[in-house]
Structure formats: C-alpha cells, structure tokens
N, C-alpha and C positions, 0 to 999 in steps of 0.2 A: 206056058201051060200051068205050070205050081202054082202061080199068083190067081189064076180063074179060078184051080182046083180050093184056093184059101179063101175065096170069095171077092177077091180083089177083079176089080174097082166096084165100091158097093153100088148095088142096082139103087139104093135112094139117092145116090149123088145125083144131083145135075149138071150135065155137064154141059159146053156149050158159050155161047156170049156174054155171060153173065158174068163168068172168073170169080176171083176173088178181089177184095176192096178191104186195106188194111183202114181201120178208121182211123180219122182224122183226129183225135187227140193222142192216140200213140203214134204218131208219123216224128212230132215233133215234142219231146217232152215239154223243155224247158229252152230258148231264145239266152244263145250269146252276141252280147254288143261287146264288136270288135274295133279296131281302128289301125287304118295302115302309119306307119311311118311318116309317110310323107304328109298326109292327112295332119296328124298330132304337130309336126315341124312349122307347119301352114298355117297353122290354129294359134299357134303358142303365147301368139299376142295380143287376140283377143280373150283370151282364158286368164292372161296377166289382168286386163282391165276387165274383169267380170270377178277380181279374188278366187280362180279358181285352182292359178298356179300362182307362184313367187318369184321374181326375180334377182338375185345378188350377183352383181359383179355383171358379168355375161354369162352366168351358168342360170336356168332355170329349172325351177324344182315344181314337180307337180305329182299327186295321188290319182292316177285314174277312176278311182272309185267314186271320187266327186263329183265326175263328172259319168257315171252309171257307163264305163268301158267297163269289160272284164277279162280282154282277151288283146293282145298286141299281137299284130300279124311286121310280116318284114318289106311291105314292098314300098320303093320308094328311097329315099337318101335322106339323111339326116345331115343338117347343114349349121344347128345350133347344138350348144353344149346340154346336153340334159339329165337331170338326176330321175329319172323314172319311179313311181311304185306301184306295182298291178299284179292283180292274179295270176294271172299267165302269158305268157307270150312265145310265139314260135321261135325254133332254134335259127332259122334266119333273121330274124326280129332281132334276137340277143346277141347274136354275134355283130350283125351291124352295129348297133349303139356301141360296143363293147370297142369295137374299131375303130369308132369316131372320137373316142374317147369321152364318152357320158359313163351314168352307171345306171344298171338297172336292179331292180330289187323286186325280188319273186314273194306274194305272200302264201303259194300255194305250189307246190311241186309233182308236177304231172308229169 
C-alpha cells in the first residue's frame, strides 16, 4: 500500500512483453583468448615450427602473447616440460604446470 501511496509503479511504465534488453555492446566489453592446457601441450610442436615457441633440451619455452592468448585455463594434462609466460591464468592452470614441474610466469596479477 506505501509503494501505491509513493506512486510506485509509475503509470508511464510499460509493462508487459516487452522487458527490458540490455544492449549488446555492454553485454560484452572486451573478448579474452583463452587456451586450455591440454590444447597449448598439443600445439607445442607446431608453434616450434612456426618460431612461435623455442625449444632447448626437452624443455619448451613460449610467450603467449605471440600467439594473442591472454588467459590460461587448467583443463587438461600437461605431458611436456614447459616454461610458460602469459597474463593470467587460472589457479588450476598454475598449480598443474607447477606439479609437472614446468614454470609459469604471470605478467599481470589478478
């Protein structure tokens, strides 16, 4: 009854089928390229023969950002040795590599 008495819900509203419709350029600011684990492990060898990683010894060293990742997700097994470097990556992400004994190195701390 207070909320009638306050004017609530304003008689111009429309109410009805219509709702509300958040527009579509704030739905989604800005697009992260992510990449799993096992995806990156699968890859590693063609990224070698593309110069986009290195290889020494059996350990491979690669920059994500070369290749426009900017997000490492965890699913998946890592099966080669790898020196990681990328913006972010989930805490499942880091604890696997970190277990398989690679290294990963964060440029950005979120």
């Amino acid at each position: 009854m207070k909320q009638k008495e306050l004017g609530f819900p304003d008689p111009d509203w429309i109410m009805g089928k219509k709702g509300f419709k958040r527009p579509q350029d704030i739905v989604r600011i800005y697009k992260v390229n992510s990449m799993n684990i096992k995806d990156l492990d699968l890859q590693i060898d063609n990224l070698v023969e593309k110069n986009k990683a290195t290889k020494s010894g059996n350990t491979y060293s690669i920059d994500l950002n070369d290749i426009n990742i900017q997000k490492l997700l965890g699913s998946g097994e890592l099966k080669n040795k790898l020196n990681i470097t990328v913006n972010k990556a989930s805490k499942k992400a880091i604890e696997k590599i970190r277990n398989s004994g690679s290294k990963i190195t964060l440029l950005s701390e979120t």
